[in-house]
Structure formats: structure tokens, C-alpha cells
Steps between C-alpha positions, in 0.01 A plus 500: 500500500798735590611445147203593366433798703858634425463452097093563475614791230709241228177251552268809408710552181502130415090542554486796262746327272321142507148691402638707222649197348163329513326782354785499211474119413128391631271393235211591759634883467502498121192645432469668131420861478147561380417779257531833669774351761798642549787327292517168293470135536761316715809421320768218472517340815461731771110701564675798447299778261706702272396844373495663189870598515610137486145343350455700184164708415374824426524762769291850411470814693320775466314794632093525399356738291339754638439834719310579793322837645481492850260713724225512245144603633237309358253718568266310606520232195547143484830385425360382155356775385806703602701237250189584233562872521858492508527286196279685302746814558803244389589543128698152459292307781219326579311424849650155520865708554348667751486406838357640825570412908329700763681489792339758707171652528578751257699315225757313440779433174444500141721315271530469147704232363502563106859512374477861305338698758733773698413652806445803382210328340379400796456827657299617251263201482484534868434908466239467223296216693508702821724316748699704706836302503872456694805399349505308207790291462653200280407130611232359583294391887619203743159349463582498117844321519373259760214405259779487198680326707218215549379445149843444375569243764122380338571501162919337516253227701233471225803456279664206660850752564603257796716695729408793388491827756383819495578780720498889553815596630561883626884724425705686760347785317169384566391420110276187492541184223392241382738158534367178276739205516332185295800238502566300176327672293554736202493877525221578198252216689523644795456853340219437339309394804584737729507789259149455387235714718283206429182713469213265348178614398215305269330746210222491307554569118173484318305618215254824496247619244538846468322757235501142305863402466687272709707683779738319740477567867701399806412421843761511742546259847184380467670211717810596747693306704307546821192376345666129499456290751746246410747465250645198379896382311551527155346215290627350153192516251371138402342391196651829270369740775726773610663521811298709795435510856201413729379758693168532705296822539387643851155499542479840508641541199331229296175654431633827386750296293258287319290778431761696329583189312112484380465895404798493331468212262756261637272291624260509199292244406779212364771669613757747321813426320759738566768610218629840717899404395407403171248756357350742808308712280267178406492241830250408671454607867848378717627511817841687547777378759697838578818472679659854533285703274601244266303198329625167507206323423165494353230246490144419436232302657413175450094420432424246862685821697265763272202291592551465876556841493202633345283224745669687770610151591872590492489737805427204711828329406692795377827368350649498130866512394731782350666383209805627383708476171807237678573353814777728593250783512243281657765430778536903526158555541437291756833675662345800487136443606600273801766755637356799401563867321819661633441823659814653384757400219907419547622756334801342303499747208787617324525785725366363826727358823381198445786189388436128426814275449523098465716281641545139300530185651819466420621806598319443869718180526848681408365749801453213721811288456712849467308565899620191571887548378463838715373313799757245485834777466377674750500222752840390397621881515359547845621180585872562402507832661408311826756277474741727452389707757505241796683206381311274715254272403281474828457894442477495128283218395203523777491878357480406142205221558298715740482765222441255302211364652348877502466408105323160563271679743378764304474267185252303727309762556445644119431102425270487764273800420550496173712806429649562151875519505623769265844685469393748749442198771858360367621845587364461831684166575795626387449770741392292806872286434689829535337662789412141673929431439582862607264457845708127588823664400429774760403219743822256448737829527361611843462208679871442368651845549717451760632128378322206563183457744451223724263627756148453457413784649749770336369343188152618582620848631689521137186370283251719699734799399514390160149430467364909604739596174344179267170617656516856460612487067217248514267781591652709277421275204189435579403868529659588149374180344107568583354739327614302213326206665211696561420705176406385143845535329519186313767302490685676783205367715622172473915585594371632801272266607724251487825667631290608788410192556859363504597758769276384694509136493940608553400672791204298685637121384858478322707730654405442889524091359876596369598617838359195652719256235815756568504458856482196501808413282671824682451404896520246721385615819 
């Protein structure tokens, strides 16, 4: 028991040590990253994730479009028609660009999130609809980036992106971005899904009689995509039939729809043939899929889904399927519709802040084995200069495998939560070794400054006094290192996590366990 008691510290380590290596090499620990989880799969034979860096993948970041006017009084209006009115004053946008928070009794923000619109702009609209107004400034609302933030992480789900993240992450100088990281995959597929708005409305395009010739005219979101209930995946067409997706109609939608559908001609008596791509100045009644102003497909209606709807049958059982022209677009649809419109756009333009880059596969494994040629030099350097320095195994190689295990430990712990490794984290190893060697070199020469030790208790009178100094940089670190921890920076989130972490696992476990393993090859009474 006395044995125990005296070296409670080393058994401690091997605990910490024992559990990291389980989390490493467990298959019970290797669980894959779902979509939306931090990192990628597990790779080779340890449960370790590895980020972008040393994965591969596309990695984009960008501000959002937009700019806000804070302060406004609503006067008394709802914060839609406040977007109405404002709109209508807005040369090159329309109400859906608009939008309008009250936060107070009196009013709230207005944003507009149209590319080509200057704040100067905004003024005005505000002056001419007859909001008083604060500042206006560039960017757009929290509530906006948070809801950005969501429907990306939606539609890189809908997509299948496994490992994909999205996050916002905040400057020194207090600008706020957008980060996307989508391992393995290429830079223009993960562009085009995140860079769509994904705004989907269902039109009308019919025919009129008018003074007796034939006009044209166009009904637009007749269906939008809060009047679905449900919305189902992407289907391949059977039998020569396009491919489309199921959707169902809310109930309080279904009515209105089907009467629309009735009035308009779509649902005429044997159904109508739609030729809008082909020949739109001599089609029968169709149905228009709009995706960002812009239409991707257009369809008829087959005679049984006419009929039920002219019975007034089909509002009982409201469901039918948008077709579209392949499955690709299909798959986008159903992207779009499940995860929804994108209140604000990444703005990405030519001259915008925003940057996308893409790492190969290749290229993430020449980062990874190149971390691991860096890893092992500067074990081999550090363990050199110790040598050197003391010329004594029983000082040199218990330091060298206690920082060491400092490593293994804080390996476990990325395996075991699941944290990607990236170069920033390999940084923050590399750190750890040099300030975890630096702390035990401090600790070997005090207890050893005045030639060999072999009292127990001058030992622990020397360690104590080296321990305030280890203790004291330890603070230090961990003071400069967290507001990195703590704020949105990207990748220099993850160097100080992790060499925080090492500073403190040195000072609470390896270090006081070092001291324990020194005096006991250093006394003898």
C-alpha cells in the first residue's frame, strides 16, 4: 500500500495513458461521422478523424450578402408590410430580399439581401416609405446567419456530403463568415449547392382570351414551399416518365390549389399537354417549377389527376409529383424544398471576401505523412538535446516517454470525441512536446542543482519550487491561448484547444507523475 500511496501520480498517468490507447485502437470507439459531423470517417487502423488539411475536400468561406438598417420605426406596421413598402421603393429588389425583425415595441431591423443594392439605397427606400431609421451598415442580422447557418448544414445533409460542417466563425476585427468544409468532394459540387438561394416557387402559365386573340398569362407561387406538408427524395421516372418528386399539399392549401388548377385550365377536362420549352406561345396550360427566378421545369397534368380535381376528390388526398427534366435536378429540388430558401446569399463574387479552395486526396495524404515526418524529428531533436544535456539515462529517458505519453493522451481524446486532426492540431502537438520538454527540463535541473539528490524530502522542497515556475508559464499559456479557444477563428480554434489542453494534462497528470518516477531513481531515503 505504501508503494502505492508514494507513486499514486505515475499510476494516474498509466490510467490516462491506458484509456487513450483504447480510445485510439477500440473498434467500440470507431464510430463513423454522420453527415453534418465534424470530420471524416475513421482511418487506417486507429479511430482517429482527420480534417480537411490531411483528408482532402472543398473548404469555402465567405461573408453573406447583404445590409442591415438598424433602429427603424415601424410605425405601427407589421413587419410584412414594412418588407412590402420597402420593396416597392427598391429599384433592383423585390419583397422576398426584404426582410423585417421587430425587436422592440417600436421596430426592429430591416435587411435587404439583393447583391446590387448600396446603402445609400436603402436610406432612401427607408425615407420614401416613412421609417425613421439608425445606422445602416454592411452585413447582415445574427438571426440571419444562424438560420444560413442551419439550412446549409440541411441541404450538405440532403446531399449525402458525409462529414460535412458548417459554421459561422467571427475575426479579431469583428467581421462575421461563413466556413463550409465538405471533405472528399470537388469544389464546383459543393458550389453549386451551397451557392444556390434555393428559392422554389410553382406558377401557373395558361392561356387567356382577350379582345379575341390568344394572350399568355402567368401566375406566380400559386404553390410555395410552406404549403407542403411533406416532401419526399428524388425519384427516377419509370415506364418513359420523367424524373420528379412526391410531394403532399397541406390541407390548407389544397383547396385553394385545386381550384386554381380548375380556373386556370390545368385541370381541364382530359387534362393538358404542356409544350412551355418547346413552343410557349402555343401549349396548353402547365405548371412551372421556379428555382431562383429561374425555370427548370415545366409540366402538364395528367387526365385521372384533372378528374379528381375537378370532383374535388383530390383535396382529400392531396398529393401529385413535380417532375423535372433529369435526375440531377430532381435531386436539387428536393435539396431545396426539404431545407429551405436561404435568407441571404455567400457572397463569393469576383469582388467579394469570400474564397473557396480544394484540397485533393492526394495532396491531404502528402500533408499527413509530411505531419508525421515533423512529429517524428521533433521527438528525436528534443530527444538528442536531452541527452546531451544530462548524459544520464534515468534523467533523460523517463523525460522523453512522459512527454511522450502527453501525445498518446491527447490523441485519445480527439479519437474519442471524434475531433478532426488538421495541421493546426499537428501544430498544437508539436507545441505541447516543446513546452511539456521545457517544463521537465526545468524540473530535472532544480531538483539537481546542487549535484545529486538523495533525500526524499529535499527532493520535494526542490520539485515544489520548480513546480510554482512550471505552474505559473502554465497560466500564462493558458491565458494567451483562450480567446483563441473561445472565439470563431477557424483553424486557430483548434491549435489552441489542443495546446491548452496539453498544458494542462503537463501540469495536473505528467509533470507531478515525472517527479514521482525522478525521485524515485534519484533517492533512497
Amino acid at each position: 500500500m505504501g508503494a502505492i500511496r508514494d507513486n499514486w501520480r505515475v499510476i494516474l498517468l498509466a490510467v490516462f495513458v491506458l484509456a487513450s490507447v483504447f480510445a485510439l485502437f477500440s473498434p467500440t470507439v470507431a464510430t463513423d461521422q454522420g453527415p453534418g459531423s465534424p470530420g471524416t470517417a475513421s482511418e487506417g487502423a486507429t479511430n482517429l478523424k482527420f480534417g480537411l488539411d490531411l483528408s482532402g475536400g472543398t473548404r469555402i468561406r465567405a461573408p453573406l450578402v447583404g445590409i442591415t438598417a438598424e433602429d427603424v420605426r415601424f410605425g405601427g406596421d407589421s413587419p410584412g408590410e414594412v418588407e412590402r413598402n420597402v420593396a416597392d421603393e427598391l429599384r433592383n429588389a423585390d419583397v422576398t430580399d426584404v426582410t423585417a425583425r421587430q425587436t422592440n415595441q417600436s421596430g426592429g431591423t430591416v435587411e435587404v439581401t439583393r447583391e446590387n443594392v448600396s446603402q445609400g439605397e436603402l436610406r432612401t427606400a427607408l425615407d420614401r416609405a416613412g421609417y425613421d431609421h439608425g445606422e445602416v451598415r454592411d452585413g447582415v442580422t445574427e438571426q440571419t446567419r444562424e438560420e444560413t447557418v442551419r439550412i446549409l448544414e440541411d441541404k450538405i445533409n440532403q446531399a449525402g456530403l458525409s462529414g460535412g460542417t458548417v459554421q459561422e466563425v467571427t475575426t479579431a476585427s469583428g467581421e462575421h463568415f461563413i466556413l463550409i468544409e465538405v471533405p472528399g468532394e470537388d469544389r464546383g459540387e459543393v458550389l453549386d449547392l451551397v451557392q444556390q438561394r434555393g428559392t422554389v416557387t410553382i406558377d401557373v402559365y395558361y392561356p387567356t382570351e382577350e379582345n379575341g386573340s390568344t394572350e399568355y398569362q402567368r401566375d406566380t407561387a400559386v404553390l410555395e414551399r410552406d404549403d407542403f406538408q411533406s416532401i419526399g427524395s428524388a425519384q427516377q421516372g419509370e415506364g418513359g416518365q420523367p424524373p420528379s418528386v412526391p410531394v403532399v399539399v397541406r390541407e390548407e392549401s389544397a383547396e385553394r390549389f385545386q381550384q386554381r388548377m380548375v380556373d386556370t385550365g390545368v385541370a381541364q377536362e382530359g387534362g393538358s399537354v404542356c409544350t412551355y420549352e418547346e413552343d410557349r406561345q402555343n401549349t396548353g396550360p402547365c405548371l412551372l417549377v421556379v428555382v431562383d427566378d429561374e425555370v427548370v421545369s415545366s409540366f402538364g397534368m395528367h387526365p385521372d389527376l384533372a378528374g379528381s380535381m375537378r370532383s374535388g376528390e383530390w383535396a382529400n388526398d392531396p398529393s401529385f409529383v413535380l417532375q423535372t427534366t433529369n435526375i440531377s435536378e430532381a435531386q436539387q429540388l428536393s435539396i431545396n424544398l426539404n431545407a429551405g430558401a436561404l435568407p441571404a446569399t455567400l457572397d463569393l463574387g469576383p469582388d467579394g471576401e469570400g474564397t473557396s479552395s480544394f484540397i485533393s486526396p492526394s495532396q491531404g495524404e502528402s500533408f499527413k505523412t509530411d505531419s508525421l515526418i515533423t512529429g517524428v524529428i521533433a521527438v528525436f531533436a528534443v530527444s538528442g538535446v536531452v541527452f546531451v544535456r544530462y548524459g544520464e539515462a534515468k534523467v533523460a529517458l523517463p523525460m522523453i516517454v512522459t512527454a511522450l505519453s502527453e501525445v498518446v493522451i491527447l490523441l485519445g481524446f480527439a479519437a474519442g470525441i471524434g475531433y478532426p486532426i488538421d495541421l493546426a492540431v499537428v501544430a498544437g502537438f508539436i507545441a505541447v512536446i516543446g513546452t511539456g520538454v521545457d517544463d521537465l527540463i526545468i524540473i530535472a535541473d532544480e531538483v539537481m542543482a546542487e549535484g545529486d539528490v538523495t533525500s526524499r524530502r529535499v527532493f520535494k522542497s526542490r520539485f515544489r519550487k520548480a513546480f510554482w515556475v512550471i505552474g505559473a508559464a502554465a497560466a500564462t499559456t493558458i491565458i494567451a491561448m483562450s480567446p483563441l479557444a473561445v472565439l470563431s477563428l477557424g483553424d486557430l480554434q483548434g491549435f489552441a484547444i489542443f495546446t491548452i489542453l496539453g498544458v494542462l494534462v503537463g501540469v495536473l497528470v505528467t509533470r507531478p507523475a515525472y517527479g514521482d518516477i525522478l525521485r524515485s531513481l534519484l533517492t533512497d531515503r
